[in-house]
PDB file as gemmi writes it, atoms N, CA and C in Angstrom:
CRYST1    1.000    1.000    1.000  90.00  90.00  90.00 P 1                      
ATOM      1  N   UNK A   1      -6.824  53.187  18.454  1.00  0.00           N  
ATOM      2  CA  UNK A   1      -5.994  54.310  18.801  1.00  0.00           C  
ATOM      3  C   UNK A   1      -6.874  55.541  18.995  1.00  0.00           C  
ATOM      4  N   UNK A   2      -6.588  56.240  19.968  1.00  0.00           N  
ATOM      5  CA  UNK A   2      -7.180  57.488  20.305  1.00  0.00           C  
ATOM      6  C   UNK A   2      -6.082  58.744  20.334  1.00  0.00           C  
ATOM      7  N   UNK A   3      -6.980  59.599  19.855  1.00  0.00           N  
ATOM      8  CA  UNK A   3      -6.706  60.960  20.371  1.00  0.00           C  
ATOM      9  C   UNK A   3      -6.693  61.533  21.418  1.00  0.00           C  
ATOM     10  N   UNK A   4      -5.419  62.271  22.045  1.00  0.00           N  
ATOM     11  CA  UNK A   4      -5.732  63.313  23.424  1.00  0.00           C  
ATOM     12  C   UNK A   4      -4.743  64.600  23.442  1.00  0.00           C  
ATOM     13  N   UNK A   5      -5.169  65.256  24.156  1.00  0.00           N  
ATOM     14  CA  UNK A   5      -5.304  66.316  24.132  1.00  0.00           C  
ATOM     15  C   UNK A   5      -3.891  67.029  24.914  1.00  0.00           C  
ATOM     16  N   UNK A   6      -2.690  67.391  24.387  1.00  0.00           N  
ATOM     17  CA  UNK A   6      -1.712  67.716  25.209  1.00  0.00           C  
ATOM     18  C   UNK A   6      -1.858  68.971  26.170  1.00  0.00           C  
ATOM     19  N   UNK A   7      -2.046  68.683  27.569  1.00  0.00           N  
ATOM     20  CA  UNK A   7      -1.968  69.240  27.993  1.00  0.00           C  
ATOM     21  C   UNK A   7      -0.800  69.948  28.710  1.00  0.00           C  
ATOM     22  N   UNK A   8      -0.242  69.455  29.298  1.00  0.00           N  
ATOM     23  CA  UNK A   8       1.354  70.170  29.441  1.00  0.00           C  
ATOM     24  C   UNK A   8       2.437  69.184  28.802  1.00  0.00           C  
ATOM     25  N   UNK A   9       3.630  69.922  28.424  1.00  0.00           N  
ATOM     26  CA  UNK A   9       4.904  69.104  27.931  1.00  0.00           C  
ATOM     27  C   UNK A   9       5.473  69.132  29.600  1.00  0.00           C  
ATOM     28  N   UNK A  10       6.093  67.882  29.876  1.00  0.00           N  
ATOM     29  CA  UNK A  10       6.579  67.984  31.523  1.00  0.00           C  
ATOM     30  C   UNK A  10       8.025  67.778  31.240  1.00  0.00           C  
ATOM     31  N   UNK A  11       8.891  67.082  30.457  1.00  0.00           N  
ATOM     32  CA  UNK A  11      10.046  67.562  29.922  1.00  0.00           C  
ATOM     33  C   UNK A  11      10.098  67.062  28.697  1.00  0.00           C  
ATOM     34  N   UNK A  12      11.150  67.292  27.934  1.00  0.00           N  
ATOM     35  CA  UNK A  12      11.308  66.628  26.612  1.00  0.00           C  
ATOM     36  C   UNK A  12      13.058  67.179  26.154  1.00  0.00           C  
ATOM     37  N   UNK A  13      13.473  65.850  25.929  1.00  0.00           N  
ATOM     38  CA  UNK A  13      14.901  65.790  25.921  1.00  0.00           C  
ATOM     39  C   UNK A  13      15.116  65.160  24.378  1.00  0.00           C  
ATOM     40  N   UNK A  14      15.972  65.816  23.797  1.00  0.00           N  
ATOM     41  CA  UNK A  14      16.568  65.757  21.925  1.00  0.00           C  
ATOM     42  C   UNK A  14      17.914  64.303  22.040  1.00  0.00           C  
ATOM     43  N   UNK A  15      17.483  63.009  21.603  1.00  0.00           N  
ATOM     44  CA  UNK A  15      18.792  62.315  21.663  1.00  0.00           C  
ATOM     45  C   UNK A  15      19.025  61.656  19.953  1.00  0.00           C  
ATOM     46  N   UNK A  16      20.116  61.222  19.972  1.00  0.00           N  
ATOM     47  CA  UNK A  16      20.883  60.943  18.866  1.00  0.00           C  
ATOM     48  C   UNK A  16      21.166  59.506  18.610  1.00  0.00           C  
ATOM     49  N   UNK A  17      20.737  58.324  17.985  1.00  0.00           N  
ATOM     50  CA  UNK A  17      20.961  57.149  18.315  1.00  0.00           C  
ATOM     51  C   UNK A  17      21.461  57.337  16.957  1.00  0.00           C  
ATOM     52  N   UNK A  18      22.648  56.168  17.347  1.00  0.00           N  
ATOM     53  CA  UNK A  18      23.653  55.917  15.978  1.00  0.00           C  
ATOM     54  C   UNK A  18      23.956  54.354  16.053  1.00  0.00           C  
ATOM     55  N   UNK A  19      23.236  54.017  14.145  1.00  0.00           N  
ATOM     56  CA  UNK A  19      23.310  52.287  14.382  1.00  0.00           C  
ATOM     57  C   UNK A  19      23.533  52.505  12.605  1.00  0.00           C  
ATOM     58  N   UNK A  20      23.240  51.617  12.019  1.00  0.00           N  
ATOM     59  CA  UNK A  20      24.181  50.779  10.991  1.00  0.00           C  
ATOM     60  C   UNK A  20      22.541  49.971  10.189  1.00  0.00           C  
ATOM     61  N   UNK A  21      22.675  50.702   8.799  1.00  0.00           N  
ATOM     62  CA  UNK A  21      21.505  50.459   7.905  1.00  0.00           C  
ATOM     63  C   UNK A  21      21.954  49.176   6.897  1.00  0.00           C  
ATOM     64  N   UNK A  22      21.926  48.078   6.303  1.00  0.00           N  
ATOM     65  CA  UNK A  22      22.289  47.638   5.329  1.00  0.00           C  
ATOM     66  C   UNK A  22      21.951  48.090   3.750  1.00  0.00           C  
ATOM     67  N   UNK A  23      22.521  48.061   2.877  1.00  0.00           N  
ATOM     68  CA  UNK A  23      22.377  48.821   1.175  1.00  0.00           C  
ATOM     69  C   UNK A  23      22.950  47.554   0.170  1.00  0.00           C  
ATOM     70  N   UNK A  24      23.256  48.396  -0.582  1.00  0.00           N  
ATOM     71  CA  UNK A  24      23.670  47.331  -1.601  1.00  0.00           C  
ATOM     72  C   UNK A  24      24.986  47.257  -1.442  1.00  0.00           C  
ATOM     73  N   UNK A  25      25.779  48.331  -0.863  1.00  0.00           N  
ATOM     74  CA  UNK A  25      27.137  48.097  -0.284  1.00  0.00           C  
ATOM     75  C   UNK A  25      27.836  47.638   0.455  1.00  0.00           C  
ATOM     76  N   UNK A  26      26.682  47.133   1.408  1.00  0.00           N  
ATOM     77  CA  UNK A  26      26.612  46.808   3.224  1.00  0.00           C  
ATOM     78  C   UNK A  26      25.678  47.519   3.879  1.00  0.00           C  
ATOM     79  N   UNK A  27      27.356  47.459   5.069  1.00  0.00           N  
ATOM     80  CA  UNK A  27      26.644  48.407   6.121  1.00  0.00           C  
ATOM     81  C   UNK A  27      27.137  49.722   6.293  1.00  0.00           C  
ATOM     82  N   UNK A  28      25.989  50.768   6.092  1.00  0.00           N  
ATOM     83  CA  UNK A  28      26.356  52.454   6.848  1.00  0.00           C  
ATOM     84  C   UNK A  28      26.064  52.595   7.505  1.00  0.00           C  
ATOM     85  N   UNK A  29      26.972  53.703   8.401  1.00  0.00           N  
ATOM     86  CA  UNK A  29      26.185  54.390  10.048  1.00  0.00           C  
ATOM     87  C   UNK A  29      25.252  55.291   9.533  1.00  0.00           C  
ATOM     88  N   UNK A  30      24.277  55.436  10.446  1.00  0.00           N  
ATOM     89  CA  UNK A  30      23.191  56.503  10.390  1.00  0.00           C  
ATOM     90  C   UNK A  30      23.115  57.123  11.667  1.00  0.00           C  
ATOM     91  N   UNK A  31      22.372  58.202  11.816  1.00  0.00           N  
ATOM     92  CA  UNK A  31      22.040  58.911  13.027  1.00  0.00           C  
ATOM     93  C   UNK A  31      20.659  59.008  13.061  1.00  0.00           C  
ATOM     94  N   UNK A  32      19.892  58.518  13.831  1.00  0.00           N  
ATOM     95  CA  UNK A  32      18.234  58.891  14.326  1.00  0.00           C  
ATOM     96  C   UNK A  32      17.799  59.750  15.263  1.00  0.00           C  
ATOM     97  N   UNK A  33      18.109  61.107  14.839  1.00  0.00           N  
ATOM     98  CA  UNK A  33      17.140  61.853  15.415  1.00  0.00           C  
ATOM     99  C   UNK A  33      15.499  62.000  16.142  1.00  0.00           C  
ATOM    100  N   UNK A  34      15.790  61.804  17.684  1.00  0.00           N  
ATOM    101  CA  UNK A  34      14.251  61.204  18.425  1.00  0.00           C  
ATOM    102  C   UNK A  34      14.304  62.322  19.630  1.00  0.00           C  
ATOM    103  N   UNK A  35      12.941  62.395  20.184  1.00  0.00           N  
ATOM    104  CA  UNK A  35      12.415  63.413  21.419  1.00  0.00           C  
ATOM    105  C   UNK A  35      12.117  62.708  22.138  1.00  0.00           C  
ATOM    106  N   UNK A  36      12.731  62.623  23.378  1.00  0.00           N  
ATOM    107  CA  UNK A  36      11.885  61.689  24.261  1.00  0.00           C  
ATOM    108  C   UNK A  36      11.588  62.273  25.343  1.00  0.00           C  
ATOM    109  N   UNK A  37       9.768  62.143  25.464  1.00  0.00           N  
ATOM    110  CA  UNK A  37       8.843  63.423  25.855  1.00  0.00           C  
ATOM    111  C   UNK A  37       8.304  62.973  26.846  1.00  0.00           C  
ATOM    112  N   UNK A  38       7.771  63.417  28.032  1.00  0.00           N  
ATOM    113  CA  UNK A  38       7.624  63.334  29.256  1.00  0.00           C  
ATOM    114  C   UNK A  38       6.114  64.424  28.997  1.00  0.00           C  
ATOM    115  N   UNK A  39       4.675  63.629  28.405  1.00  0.00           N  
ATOM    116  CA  UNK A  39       3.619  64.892  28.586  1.00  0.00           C  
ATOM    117  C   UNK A  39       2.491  64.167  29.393  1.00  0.00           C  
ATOM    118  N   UNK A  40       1.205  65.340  29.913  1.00  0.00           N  
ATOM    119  CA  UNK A  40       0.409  65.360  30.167  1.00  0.00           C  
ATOM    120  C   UNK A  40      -0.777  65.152  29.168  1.00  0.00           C  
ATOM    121  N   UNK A  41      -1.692  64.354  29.543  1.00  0.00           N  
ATOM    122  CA  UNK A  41      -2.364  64.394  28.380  1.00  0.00           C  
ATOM    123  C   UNK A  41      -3.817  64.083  28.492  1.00  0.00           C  
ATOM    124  N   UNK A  42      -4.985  64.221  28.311  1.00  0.00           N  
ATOM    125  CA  UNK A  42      -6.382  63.601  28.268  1.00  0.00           C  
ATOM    126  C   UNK A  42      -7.210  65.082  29.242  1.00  0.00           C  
ATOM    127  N   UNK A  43      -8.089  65.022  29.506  1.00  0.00           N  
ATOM    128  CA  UNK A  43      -9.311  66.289  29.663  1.00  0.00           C  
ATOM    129  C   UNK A  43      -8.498  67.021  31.007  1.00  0.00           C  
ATOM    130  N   UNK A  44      -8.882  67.947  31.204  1.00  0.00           N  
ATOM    131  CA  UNK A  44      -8.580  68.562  32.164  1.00  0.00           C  
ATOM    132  C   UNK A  44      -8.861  68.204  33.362  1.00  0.00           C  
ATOM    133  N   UNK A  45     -10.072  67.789  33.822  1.00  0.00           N  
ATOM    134  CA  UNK A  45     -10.332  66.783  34.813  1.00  0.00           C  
ATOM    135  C   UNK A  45      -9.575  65.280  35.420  1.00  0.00           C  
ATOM    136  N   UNK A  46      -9.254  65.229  34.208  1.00  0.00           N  
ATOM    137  CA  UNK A  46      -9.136  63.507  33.993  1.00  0.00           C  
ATOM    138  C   UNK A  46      -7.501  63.427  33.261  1.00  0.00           C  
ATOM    139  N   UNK A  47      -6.292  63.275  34.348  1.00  0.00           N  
ATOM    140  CA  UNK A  47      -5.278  63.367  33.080  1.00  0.00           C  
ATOM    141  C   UNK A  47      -4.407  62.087  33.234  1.00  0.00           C  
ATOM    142  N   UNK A  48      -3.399  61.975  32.334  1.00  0.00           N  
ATOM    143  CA  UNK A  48      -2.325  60.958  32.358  1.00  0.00           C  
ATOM    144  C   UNK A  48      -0.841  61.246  31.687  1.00  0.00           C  
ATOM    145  N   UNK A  49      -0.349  60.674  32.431  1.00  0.00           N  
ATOM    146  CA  UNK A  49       1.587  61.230  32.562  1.00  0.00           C  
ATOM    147  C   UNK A  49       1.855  60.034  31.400  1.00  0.00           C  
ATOM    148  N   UNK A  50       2.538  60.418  30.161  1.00  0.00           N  
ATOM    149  CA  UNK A  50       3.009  59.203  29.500  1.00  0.00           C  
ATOM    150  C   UNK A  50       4.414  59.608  28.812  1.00  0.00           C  
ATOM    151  N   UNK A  51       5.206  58.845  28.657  1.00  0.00           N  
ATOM    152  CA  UNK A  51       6.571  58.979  28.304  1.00  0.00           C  
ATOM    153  C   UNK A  51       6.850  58.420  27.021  1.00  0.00           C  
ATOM    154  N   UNK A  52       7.281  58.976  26.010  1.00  0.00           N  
ATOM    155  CA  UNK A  52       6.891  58.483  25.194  1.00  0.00           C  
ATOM    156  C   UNK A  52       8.303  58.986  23.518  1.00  0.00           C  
ATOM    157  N   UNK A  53       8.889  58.123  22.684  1.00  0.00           N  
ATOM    158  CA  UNK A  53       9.918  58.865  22.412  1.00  0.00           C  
ATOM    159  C   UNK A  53       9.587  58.544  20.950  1.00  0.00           C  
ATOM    160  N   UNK A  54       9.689  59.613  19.959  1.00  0.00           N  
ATOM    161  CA  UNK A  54       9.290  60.485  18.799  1.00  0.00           C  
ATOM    162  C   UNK A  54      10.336  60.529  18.098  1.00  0.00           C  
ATOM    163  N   UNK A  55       9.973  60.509  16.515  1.00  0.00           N  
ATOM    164  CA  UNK A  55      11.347  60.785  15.749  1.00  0.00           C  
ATOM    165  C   UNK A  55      11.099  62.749  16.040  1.00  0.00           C  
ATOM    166  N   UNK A  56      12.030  63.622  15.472  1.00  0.00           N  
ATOM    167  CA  UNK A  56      12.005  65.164  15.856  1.00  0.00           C  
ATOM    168  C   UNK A  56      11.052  65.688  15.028  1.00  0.00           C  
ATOM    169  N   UNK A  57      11.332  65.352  14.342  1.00  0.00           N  
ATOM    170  CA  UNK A  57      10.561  66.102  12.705  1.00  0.00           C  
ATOM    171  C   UNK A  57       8.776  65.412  13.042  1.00  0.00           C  
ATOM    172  N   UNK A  58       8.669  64.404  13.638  1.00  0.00           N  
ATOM    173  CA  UNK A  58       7.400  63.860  14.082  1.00  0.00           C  
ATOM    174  C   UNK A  58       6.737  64.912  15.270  1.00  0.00           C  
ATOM    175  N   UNK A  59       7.892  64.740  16.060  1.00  0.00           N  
ATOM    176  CA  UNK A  59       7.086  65.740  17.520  1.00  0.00           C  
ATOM    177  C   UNK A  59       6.990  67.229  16.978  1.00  0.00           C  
ATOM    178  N   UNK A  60       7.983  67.675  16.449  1.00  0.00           N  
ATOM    179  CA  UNK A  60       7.539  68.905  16.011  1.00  0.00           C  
ATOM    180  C   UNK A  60       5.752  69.363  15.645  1.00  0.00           C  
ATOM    181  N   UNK A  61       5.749  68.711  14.456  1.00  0.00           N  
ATOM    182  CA  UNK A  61       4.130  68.232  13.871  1.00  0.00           C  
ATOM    183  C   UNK A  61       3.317  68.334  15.019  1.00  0.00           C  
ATOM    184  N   UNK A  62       3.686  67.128  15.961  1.00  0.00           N  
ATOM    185  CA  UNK A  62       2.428  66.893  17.065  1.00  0.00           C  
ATOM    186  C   UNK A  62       2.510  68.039  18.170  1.00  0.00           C  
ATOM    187  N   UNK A  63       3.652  68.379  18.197  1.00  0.00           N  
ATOM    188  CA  UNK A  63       3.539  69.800  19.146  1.00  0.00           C  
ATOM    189  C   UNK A  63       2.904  70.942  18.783  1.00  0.00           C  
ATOM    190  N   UNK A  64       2.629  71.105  17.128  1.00  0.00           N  
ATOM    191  CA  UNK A  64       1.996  72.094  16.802  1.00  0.00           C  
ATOM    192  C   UNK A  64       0.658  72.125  16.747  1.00  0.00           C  
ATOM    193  N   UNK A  65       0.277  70.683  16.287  1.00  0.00           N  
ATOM    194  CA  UNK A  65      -1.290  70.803  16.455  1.00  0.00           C  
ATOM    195  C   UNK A  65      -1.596  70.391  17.644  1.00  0.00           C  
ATOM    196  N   UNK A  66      -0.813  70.224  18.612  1.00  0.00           N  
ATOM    197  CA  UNK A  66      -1.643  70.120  20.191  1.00  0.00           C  
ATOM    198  C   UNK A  66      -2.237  68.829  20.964  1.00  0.00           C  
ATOM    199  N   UNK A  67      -1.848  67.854  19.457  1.00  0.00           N  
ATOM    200  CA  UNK A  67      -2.562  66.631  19.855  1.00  0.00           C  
ATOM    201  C   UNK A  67      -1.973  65.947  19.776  1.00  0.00           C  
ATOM    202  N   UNK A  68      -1.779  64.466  20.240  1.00  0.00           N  
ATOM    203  CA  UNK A  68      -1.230  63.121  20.152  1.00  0.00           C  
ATOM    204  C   UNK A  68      -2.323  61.961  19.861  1.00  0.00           C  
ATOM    205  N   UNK A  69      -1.624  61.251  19.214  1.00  0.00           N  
ATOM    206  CA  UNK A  69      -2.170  59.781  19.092  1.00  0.00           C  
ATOM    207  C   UNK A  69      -1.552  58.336  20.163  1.00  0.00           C  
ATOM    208  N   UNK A  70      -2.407  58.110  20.899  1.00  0.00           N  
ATOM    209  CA  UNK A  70      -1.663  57.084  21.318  1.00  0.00           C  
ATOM    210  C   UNK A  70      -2.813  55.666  21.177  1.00  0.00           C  
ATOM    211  N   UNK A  71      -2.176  54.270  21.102  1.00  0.00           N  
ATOM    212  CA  UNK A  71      -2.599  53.461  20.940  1.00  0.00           C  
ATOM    213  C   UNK A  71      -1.722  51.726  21.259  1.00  0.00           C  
TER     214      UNK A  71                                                      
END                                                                             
């Protein structure tokens, strides 16, 4: 896995997936909060378009320090 370098966000859209966890009770609904991000990424010279979908509280993080991991 490597590191690169975000260079532009090209869109990024907030969705809501709702599915069903098992417990000791059964089953509950849950909601999963995810970003699914449309960025630019690798040297300025040299770039690549990747699409790619994030829990929120994750992209937040990676939006702040500027970087991504992909692998």
């Amino acid at each position: 896995m490597r590191e690169y370098a975000i260079n532009r966000i090209i869109s990024e859209r907030n969705v809501v997936k709702r599915t069903f966890v098992a417990d000791n009770f059964g089953l509950r609904p849950v909601a999963l909060h995810d970003a699914i991000i449309n960025i630019e990424i690798g040297a300025r010279n040299r770039t690549q378009q990747i699409m790619k979908r994030f829990p929120t509280k994750q992209w937040q993080e990676i939006k702040e320090r500027g970087f991504v991991i992909v692998g």
